[in-house]
LUMNUGU-383665 format. One line per 3 residues: number of its first residue (from 1); their letters; for each residue x, y, z of N, C-alpha, C, CB. Coordinates in steps of 0.001 Angstrom, whole numbers. Glycine has a CB too. Layout:
residues N
NUM	a	X Y Z X Y Z X Y Z X Y Z ~ ...
end
This chain:
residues 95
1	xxx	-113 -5367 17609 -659 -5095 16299 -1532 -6284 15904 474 -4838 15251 ~ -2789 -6025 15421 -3768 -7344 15390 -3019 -7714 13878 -5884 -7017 15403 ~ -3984 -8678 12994 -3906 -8980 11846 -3990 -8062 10993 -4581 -9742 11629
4	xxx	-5807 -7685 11523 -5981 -6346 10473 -5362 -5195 10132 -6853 -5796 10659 ~ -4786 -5038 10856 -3670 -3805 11387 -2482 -4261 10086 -2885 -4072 13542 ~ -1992 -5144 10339 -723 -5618 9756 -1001 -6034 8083 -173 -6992 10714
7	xxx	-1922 -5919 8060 -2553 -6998 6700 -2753 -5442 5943 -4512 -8331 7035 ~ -3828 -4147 6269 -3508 -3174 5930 -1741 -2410 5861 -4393 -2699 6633 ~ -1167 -2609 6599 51 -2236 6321 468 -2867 5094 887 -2487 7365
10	xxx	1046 -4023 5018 1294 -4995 3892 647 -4162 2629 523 -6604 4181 ~ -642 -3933 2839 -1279 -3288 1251 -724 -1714 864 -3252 -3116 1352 ~ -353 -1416 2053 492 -56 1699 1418 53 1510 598 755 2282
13	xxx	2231 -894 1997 4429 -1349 1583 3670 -1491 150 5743 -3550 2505 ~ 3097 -2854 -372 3122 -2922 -1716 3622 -1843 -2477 1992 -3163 -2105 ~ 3121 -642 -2414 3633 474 -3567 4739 878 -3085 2743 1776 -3883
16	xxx	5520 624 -2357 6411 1259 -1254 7937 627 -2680 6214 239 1037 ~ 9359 1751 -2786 10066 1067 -2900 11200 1033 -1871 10267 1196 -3960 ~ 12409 253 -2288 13310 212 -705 14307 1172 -592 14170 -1191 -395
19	xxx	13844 1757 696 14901 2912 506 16554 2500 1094 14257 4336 1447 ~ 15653 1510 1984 17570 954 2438 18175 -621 1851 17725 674 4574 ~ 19595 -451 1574 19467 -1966 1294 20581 -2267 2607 20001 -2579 -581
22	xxx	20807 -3244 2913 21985 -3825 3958 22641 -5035 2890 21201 -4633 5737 ~ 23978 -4854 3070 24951 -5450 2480 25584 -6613 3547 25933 -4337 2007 ~ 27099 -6827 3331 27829 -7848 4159 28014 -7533 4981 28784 -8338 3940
25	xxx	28087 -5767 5417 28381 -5266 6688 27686 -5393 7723 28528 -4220 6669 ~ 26288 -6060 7044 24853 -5781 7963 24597 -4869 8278 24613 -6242 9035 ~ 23842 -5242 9767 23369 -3903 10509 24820 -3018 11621 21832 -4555 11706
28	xxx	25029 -2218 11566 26285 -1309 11652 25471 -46 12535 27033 -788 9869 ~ 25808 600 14065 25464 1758 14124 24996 2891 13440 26021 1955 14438 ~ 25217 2891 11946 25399 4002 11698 23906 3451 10560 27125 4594 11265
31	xxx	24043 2509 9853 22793 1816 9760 21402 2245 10366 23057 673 10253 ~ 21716 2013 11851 20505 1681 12323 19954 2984 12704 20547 670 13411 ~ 21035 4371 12631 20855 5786 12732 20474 5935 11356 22101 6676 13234
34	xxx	20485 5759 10728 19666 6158 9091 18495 5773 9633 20076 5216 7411 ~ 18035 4451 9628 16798 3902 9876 15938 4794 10923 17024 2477 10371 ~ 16883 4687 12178 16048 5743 13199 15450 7294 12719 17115 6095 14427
37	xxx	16490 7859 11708 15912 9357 10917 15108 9378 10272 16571 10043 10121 ~ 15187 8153 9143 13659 7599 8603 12838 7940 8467 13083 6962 8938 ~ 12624 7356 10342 11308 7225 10466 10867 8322 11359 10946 5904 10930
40	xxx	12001 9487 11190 11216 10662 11512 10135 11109 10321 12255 11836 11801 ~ 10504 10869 9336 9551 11539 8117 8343 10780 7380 10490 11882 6930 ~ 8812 8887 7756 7883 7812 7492 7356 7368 8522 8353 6802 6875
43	xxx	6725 6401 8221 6369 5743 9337 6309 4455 9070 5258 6159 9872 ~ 6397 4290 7832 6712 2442 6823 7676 2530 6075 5511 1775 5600 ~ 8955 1828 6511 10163 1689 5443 9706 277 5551 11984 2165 5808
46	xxx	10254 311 3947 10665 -1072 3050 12282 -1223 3213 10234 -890 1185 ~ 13272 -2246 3420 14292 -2465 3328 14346 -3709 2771 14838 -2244 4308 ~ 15784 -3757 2023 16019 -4729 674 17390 -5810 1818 16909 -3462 -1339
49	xxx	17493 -6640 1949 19061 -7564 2401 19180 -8069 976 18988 -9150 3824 ~ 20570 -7682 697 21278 -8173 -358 21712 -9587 117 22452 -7224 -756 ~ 21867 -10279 -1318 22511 -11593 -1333 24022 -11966 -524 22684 -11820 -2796
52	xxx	24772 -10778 -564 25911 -11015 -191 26045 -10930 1693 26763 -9974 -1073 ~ 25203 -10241 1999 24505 -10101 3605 24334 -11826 4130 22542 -9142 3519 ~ 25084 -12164 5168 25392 -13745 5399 23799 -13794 6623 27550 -14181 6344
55	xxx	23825 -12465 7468 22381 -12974 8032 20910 -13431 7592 22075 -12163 8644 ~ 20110 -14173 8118 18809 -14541 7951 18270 -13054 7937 18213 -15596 9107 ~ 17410 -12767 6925 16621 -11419 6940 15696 -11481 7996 15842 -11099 5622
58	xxx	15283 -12361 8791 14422 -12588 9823 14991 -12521 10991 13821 -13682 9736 ~ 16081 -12356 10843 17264 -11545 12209 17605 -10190 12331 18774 -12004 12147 ~ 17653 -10015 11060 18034 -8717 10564 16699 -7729 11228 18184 -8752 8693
61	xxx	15596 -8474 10846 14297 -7770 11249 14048 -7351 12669 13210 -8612 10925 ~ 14134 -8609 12996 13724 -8576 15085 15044 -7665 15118 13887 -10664 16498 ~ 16475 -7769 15010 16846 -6668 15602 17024 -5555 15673 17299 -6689 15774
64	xxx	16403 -5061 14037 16411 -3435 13534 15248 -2555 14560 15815 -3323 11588 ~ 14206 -3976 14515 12854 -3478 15184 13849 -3125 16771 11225 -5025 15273 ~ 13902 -3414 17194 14521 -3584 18682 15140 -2598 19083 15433 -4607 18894
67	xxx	16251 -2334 17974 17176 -1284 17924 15890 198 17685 18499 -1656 16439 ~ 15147 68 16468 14548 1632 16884 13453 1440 16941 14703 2870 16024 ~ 12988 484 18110 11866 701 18767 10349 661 18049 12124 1897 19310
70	xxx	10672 269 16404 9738 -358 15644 9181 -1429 15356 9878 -224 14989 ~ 8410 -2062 14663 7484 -3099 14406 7821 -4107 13328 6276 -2511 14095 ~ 7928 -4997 13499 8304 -5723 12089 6876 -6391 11411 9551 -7095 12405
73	xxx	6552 -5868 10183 5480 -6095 9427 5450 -6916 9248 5225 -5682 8585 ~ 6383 -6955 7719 6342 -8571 7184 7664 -9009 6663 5250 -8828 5906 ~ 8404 -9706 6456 9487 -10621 6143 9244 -11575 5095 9850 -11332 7263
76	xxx	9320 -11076 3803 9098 -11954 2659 10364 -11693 1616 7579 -11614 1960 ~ 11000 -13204 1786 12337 -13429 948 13134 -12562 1276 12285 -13382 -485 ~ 13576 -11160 907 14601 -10396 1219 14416 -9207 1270 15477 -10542 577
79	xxx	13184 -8938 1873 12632 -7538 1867 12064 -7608 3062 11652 -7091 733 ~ 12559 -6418 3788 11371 -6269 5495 10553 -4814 5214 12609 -5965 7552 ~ 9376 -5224 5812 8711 -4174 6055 8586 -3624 7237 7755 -4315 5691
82	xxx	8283 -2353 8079 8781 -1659 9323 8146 -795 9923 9790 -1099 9197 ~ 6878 -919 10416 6170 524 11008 6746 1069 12070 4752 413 11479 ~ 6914 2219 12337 6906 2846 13355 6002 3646 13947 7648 3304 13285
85	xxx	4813 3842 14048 3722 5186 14664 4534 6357 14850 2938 4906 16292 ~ 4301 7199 14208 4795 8771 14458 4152 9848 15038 5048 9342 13386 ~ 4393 10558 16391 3649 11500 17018 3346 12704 16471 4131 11732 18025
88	xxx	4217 13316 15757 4499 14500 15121 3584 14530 13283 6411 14515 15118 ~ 4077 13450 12561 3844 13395 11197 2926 12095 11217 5241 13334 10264 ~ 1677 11886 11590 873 10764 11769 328 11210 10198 -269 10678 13285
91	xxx	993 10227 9402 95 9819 8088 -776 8798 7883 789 9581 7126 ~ -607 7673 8325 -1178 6241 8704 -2462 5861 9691 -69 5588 9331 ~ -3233 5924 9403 -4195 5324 10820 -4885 4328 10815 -5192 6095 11310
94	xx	-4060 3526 11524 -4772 1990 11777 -5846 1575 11710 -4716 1528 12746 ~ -6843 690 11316 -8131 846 11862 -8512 -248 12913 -9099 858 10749
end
């Protein structure tokens, strides 16, 4: 993903709100199966890490991405942003 790529994303999370938050439990199987359904219908989730969540949100990120095979946008304070490209429901197009 170049800059431009990512820098347009960023301007589109902006209006975005979070649909997931992660707590103390963290990331949990069943977690990361929400996330994966998602992004059958999105293709940019916003996610919130609560205060009480003991991981770095910048861990949390690389491994959500990892786990479903998505992109980590951006990582600012306690909010990740998350593309995935969708084959089926392509709303998004890069430029």
């Amino acid at each position: 993903m170049t800059s431009k790529q990512r820098s347009y994303l960023k301007s589109l999370a902006n209006g975005l709100d979070s649909i997931f938050q992660i707590g103390k439990s963290s990331i949990t199987p069943e977690f990361t199966a929400a996330v994966s359904e998602a992004f059958n219908t999105r293709e940019l989730l916003k996610i919130t890490v609560l205060k009480n969540c003991m991981e770095e949100p910048r861990e949390i990120a690389d491994t959500l991405a990892g786990r479903t095979r998505s992109q980590v946008v951006q990582v600012i304070g306690r909010k990740i942003i998350l593309y995935k490209e969708s084959k089926e429901n392509k709303k998004i197009f890069l430029p």
